[in-house]
N, C-alpha and C positions, 0 to 999 in steps of 0.2 A: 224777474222776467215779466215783460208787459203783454197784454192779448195778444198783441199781435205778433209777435213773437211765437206765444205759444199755438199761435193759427198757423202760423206759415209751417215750424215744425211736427202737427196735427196732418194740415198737406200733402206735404212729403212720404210723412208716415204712409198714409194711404196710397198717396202715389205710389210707393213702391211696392203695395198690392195688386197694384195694375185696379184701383178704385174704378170704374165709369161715373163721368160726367158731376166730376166735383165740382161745388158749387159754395160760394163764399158770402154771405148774405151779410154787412155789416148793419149790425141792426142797434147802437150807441144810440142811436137820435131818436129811434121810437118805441123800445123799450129799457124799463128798468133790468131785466132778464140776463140780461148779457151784452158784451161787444159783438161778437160773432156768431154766426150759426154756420156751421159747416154741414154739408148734405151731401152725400155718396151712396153709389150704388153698386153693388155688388149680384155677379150672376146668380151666386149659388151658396147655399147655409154656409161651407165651410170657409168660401170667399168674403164672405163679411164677416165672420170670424176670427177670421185672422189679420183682415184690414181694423178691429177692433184689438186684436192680440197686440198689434206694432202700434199702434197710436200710444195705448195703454204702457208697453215697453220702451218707445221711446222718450215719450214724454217723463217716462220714471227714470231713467237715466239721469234727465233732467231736472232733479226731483219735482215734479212736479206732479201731485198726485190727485186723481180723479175725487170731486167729491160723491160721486154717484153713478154708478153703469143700473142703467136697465136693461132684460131683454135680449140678452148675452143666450141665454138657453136657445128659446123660439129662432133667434138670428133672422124675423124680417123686419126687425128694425130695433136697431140697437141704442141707446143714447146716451152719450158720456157726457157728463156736467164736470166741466172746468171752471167754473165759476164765471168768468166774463167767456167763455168760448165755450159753446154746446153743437157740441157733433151727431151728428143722426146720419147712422148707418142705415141703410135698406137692402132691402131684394129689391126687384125691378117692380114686381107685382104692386108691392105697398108701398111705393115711394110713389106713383102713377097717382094711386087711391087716398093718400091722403094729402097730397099736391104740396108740401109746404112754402116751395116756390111763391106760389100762388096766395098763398095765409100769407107771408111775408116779404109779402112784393113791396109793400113801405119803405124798406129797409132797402141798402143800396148793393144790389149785386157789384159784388168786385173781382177782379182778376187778381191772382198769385200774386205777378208781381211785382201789383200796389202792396203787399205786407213786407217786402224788402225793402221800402223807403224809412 
């Protein structure tokens, strides 16, 4: 299964958290890091929790397994390493405060979906 792939199904995942204001950063062309960076937000500890619970469950269905969750306890900002695709859950507080929009504006904000073609 290729990044994008595992972005779009990463997505959904969340989307069916009811995530706020996902955000699809394809960042291939200006770092070695990753394909993808996905950013979400979540109102409350147990709402990014569980949008961390289903990413993690679905994507393991898929075997596709994480190499690394940080931040899962704390829950204001969680980050799953997929290898080419890195997800960064937040609360609303700490996604504001540490902007990564902003860090990673080089990189090409995309829409859903473009990862369906």
């Amino acid at each position: 299964m290729n990044s994008k792939e595992i972005a779009r199904m990463a997505c959904e995942a969340l989307e069916d958290k009811k995530a706020l204001e996902v955000k699809i950063i394809n960042i291939e062309k200006v770092s070695t890091l990753a394909d993808y960076f996905i950013i979400a937000s979540g109102s409350n500890r147990n709402q990014v929790q569980a949008m961390a619970d289903n990413v993690e469950e679905i994507l393991g269905k898929a075997q596709i397994e994480p190499k690394q969750i940080e931040g899962y306890q704390n829950a204001n900002w969680i980050l799953m390493d997929y290898r080419d695709v890195v997800i960064h859950i937040f609360d609303e507080e700490n996604r504001l405060f540490y902007d990564l929009e902003r860090i990673w504006r080089d990189g090409s904000l995309i829409e859903k979906e473009e990862l369906d073609k």
